[in-house]
N, C-alpha and C positions, 0 to 999 in steps of 0.2 A: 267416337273419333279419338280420345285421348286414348284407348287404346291401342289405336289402330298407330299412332306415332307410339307409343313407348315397344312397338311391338319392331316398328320402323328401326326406332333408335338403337333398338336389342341387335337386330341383325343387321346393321350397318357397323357396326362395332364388331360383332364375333368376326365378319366377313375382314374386316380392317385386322384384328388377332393375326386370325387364320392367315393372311398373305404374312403377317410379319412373322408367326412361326415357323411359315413354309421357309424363309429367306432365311431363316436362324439353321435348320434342319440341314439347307442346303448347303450353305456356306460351313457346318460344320462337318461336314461329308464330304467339299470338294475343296476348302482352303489351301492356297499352297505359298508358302513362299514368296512375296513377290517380286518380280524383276526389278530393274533399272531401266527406263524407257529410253533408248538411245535413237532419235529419230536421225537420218540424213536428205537432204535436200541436195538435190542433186540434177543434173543434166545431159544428157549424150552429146547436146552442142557446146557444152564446156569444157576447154582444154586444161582444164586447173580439177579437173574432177575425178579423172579414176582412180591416184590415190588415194584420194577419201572412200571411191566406190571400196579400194580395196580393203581399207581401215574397220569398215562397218563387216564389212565379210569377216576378218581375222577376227573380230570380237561376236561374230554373231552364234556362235555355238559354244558357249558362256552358259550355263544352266540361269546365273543370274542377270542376263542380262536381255531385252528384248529388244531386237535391233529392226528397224525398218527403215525400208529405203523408198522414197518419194521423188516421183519424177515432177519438174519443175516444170512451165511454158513461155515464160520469157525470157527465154533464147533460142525457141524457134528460129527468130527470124536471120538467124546468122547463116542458114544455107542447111542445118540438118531437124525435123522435128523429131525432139523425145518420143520415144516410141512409147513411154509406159506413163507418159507423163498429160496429168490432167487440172481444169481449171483449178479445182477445188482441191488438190494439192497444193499449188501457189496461193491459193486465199489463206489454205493453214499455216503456212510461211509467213506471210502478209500479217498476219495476228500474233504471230510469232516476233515478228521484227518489232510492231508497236508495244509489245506487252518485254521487250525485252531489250527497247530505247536506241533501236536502230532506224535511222532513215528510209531504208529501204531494201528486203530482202538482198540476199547474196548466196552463192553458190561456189566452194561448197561449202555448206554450213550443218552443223552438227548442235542439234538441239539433246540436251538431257535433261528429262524429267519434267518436261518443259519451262525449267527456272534459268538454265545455265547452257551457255553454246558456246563455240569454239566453231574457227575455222578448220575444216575436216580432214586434212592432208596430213596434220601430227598425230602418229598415233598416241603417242605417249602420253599425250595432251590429252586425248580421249580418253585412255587409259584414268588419268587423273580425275579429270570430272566422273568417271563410273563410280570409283573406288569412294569421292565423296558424298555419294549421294544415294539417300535412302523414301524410301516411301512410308508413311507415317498412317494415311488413313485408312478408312474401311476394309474390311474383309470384305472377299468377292470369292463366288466360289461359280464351276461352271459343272451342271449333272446336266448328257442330253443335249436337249434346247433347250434349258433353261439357264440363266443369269440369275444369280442373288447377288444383293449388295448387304452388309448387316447394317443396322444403326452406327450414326459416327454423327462427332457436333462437326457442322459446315458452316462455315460465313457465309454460304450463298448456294444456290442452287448448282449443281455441277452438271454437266453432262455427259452421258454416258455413250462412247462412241463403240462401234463395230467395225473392227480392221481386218479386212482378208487380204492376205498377201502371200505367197509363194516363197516356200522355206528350201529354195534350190536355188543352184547360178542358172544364169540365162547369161547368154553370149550373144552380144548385139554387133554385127559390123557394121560399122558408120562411113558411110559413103559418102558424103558432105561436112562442108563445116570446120569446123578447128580440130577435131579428131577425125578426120578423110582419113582413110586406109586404116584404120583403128578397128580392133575387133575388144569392146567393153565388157568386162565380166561382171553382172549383177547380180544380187541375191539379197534375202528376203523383200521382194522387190510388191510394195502395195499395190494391189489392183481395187480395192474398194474402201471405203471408208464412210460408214452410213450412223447418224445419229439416232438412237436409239429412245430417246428420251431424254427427263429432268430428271434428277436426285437429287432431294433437299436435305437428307440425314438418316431417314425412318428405311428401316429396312424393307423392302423392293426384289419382286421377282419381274425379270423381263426376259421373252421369251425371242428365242435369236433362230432366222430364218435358217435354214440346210445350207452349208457350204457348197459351190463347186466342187467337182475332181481335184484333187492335188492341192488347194489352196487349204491354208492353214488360217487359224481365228486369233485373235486379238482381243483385249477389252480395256478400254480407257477409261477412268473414271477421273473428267478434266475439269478445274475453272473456265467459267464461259472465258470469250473471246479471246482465245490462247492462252488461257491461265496455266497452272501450275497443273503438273498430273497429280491426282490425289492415290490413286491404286489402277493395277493394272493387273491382268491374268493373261499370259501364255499359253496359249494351244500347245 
């Protein structure tokens, strides 16, 4: 018996090695740079919104900057619903607002790095929060299907999300609502957004399901309930 655990202990260990070598391997084979996370929250039934929609577009092809655009749902009920817009976009808003001492979402609103937002209609404005804000933690690197994160000290568990979203404009005409007869040009516009797991610190491979046609990848590595983004990788 007391071999049979030291033998246990042996290979519960090389096994625990081996994933954090592979995560060291990867991450030093596919490390890049990392962006600026510039999220926008946004709405088709908002008349205060396209030029922010247009804001996030002039800075989204930025090598340092990852822009993405999130359709909102409460303001459906004004007469048009968000075509691209889903609950759990507004719940990440929603966490967004408490972890960043607002009463209650608003549109449009321009989150960076998820520490610092601005209302989304100045560029300049946006321009400013890019320019001050850097990403400090983990390496992340993407080979494949595979996710590595390397070791990094964390106060807390983080989580690690999955972003697909569509690196084109899309041209929406809006038939109702406060933008009736308006034809909306949007782009990198999220269609998914799937949690992927916990990351406590110890480096981690996580293995990320096949994209759709045309949709492009994401990787968030966030403080729970709208925390702060810690690192991020660009498809």
């Amino acid at each position: 018996m007391e071999w049979c655990n030291q033998w246990y202990f042996t290979m519960t260990r090389l096994i625990s090695n081996g994933i954090a070598a592979a995560a060291v391997l990867l991450v030093a084979s596919a490390a890049q740079a990392q962006p600026v996370v510039v999220e926008l929250f946004t709405s088709q039934g908002c008349s205060s919104c396209p030029p922010a929609n247009a804001n996030l577009a002039a800075i989204s092809n930025r090598p340092d900057v990852l822009a993405l655009s999130f359709g909102v749902t409460y303001w459906d009920y004004l007469g048009w619903k968000d075509t691209f817009a889903k609950p759990e976009f507004t719940a990440r808003q929603v966490g967004y607002a408490r972890g960043l001492g607002h009463g209650s979402p608003f549109t449009p609103q321009i989150v960076v790095n998820g520490s610092l937002d601005t209302v989304g209609n100045e560029l300049r404005e946006v321009e400013r929060l890019v320019a001050s804000a850097t990403l400090n933690g983990p390496q992340i690197g993407v080979v494949g299907d595979k996710l590595s994160i390397a070791t990094a000290k964390v106060a807390a568990t983080a989580d690690v999300w999955l972003v697909r979203y569509e690196p084109r404009t899309i041209n929406v005409s809006v038939a109702r609502g406060e933008n009736e007869g308006v034809t909306l040009p949007h782009k990198n516009v999220v269609r998914s957004l799937t949690r992927l797991g916990g990351w406590s610190g110890h480096a981690e491979v996580f293995q990320i399901p096949p994209a759709q046609d045309g949709l492009a990848t994401a990787i968030l590595v966030q403080g729970p309930n709208g925390g702060a983004i810690l690192a991020a990788y660009k498809g």
